[in-house]
C-alpha positions, 0 to 999 in steps of 0.5 A: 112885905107887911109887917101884919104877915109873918105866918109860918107858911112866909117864914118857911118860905123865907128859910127856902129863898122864895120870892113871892107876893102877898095878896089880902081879900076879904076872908068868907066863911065857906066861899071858897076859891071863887071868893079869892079868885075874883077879889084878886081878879085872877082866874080860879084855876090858878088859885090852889087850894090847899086840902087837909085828908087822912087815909084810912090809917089816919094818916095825914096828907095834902092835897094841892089842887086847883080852885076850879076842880075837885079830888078824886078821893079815889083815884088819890086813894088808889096812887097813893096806895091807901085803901081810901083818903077822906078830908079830915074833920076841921079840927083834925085838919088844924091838929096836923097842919097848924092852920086853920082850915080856910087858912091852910098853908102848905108851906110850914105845917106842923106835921111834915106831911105828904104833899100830892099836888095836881099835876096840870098846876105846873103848866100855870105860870103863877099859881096864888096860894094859902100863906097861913092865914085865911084872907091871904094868899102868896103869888109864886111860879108853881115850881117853887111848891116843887122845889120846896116840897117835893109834892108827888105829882097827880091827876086826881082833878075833877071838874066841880 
């Protein structure tokens, strides 16, 4: 591992015994997972994104989805009993998680928040996700999100 790395997302996931990768890109402001997927040569559907939202309470939740499909704000809405869920403002979104947005980690947020995670990730071998930082993400088998989160499983995914 990098000496340059240690975000709170890697020592959350130091303190939980998961191995995984770590994978540097060149961070663009709003180019999403189509950026990452293609610097590291992986496919977008196995890089997940990590999506800051509120209900309609203002309370906060993730979201982890593929990188190729959107949330059905909806139909989150609907499974997790909110009359509806909405990204947060960008600032919000760094209030609760820590991170900053492009940067956004499930792993070692600063708030424990509710993870719902789509479903259809756990049939991906390795998924590539945010390590805390914007420009770099972690490899790992999705079922250490599982067993390290909990996240509520979902099909909330839309095709973009």
């Amino acid at each position: 591992m990098g000496k340059h790395t240690g975000t709170p997302a890697t020592s959350f996931l130091a303190q939980h015994g998961v191995t995984y990768t770590e994978h540097v890109y060149d961070y663009v402001e709003h180019g999403g997972t189509s950026v990452s997927s293609s610097s590291l040569g992986v496919p977008e559907h196995e890089v997940v994104k990590t999506l800051v939202m509120e209900n309609d309470k203002g309370e906060p939740l993730v979201v982890l989805m593929h990188g190729d499909r959107k949330v059905s704000t909806k139909e989150l809405a609907r499974v997790a009993g909110a009359k509806r869920i909405f990204p947060c403002k960008p600032e919000d979104a760094t209030r609760h998680s820590g991170y900053l947005v492009g940067g956004c980690s499930p792993f070692g947020t600063r708030k424990r928040m509710p993870v719902y995670m789509e479903k259809s990730i756990l049939a991906l071998q390795r998924i590539y996700i945010n390590g805390g930082r914007r420009g770099y993400l972690l490899g790992m088998p999705p079922g250490e999100v599982v067993r390290t989160l909990s996240p509520v499983l979902v099909e909330v995914g839309r095709e973009e």
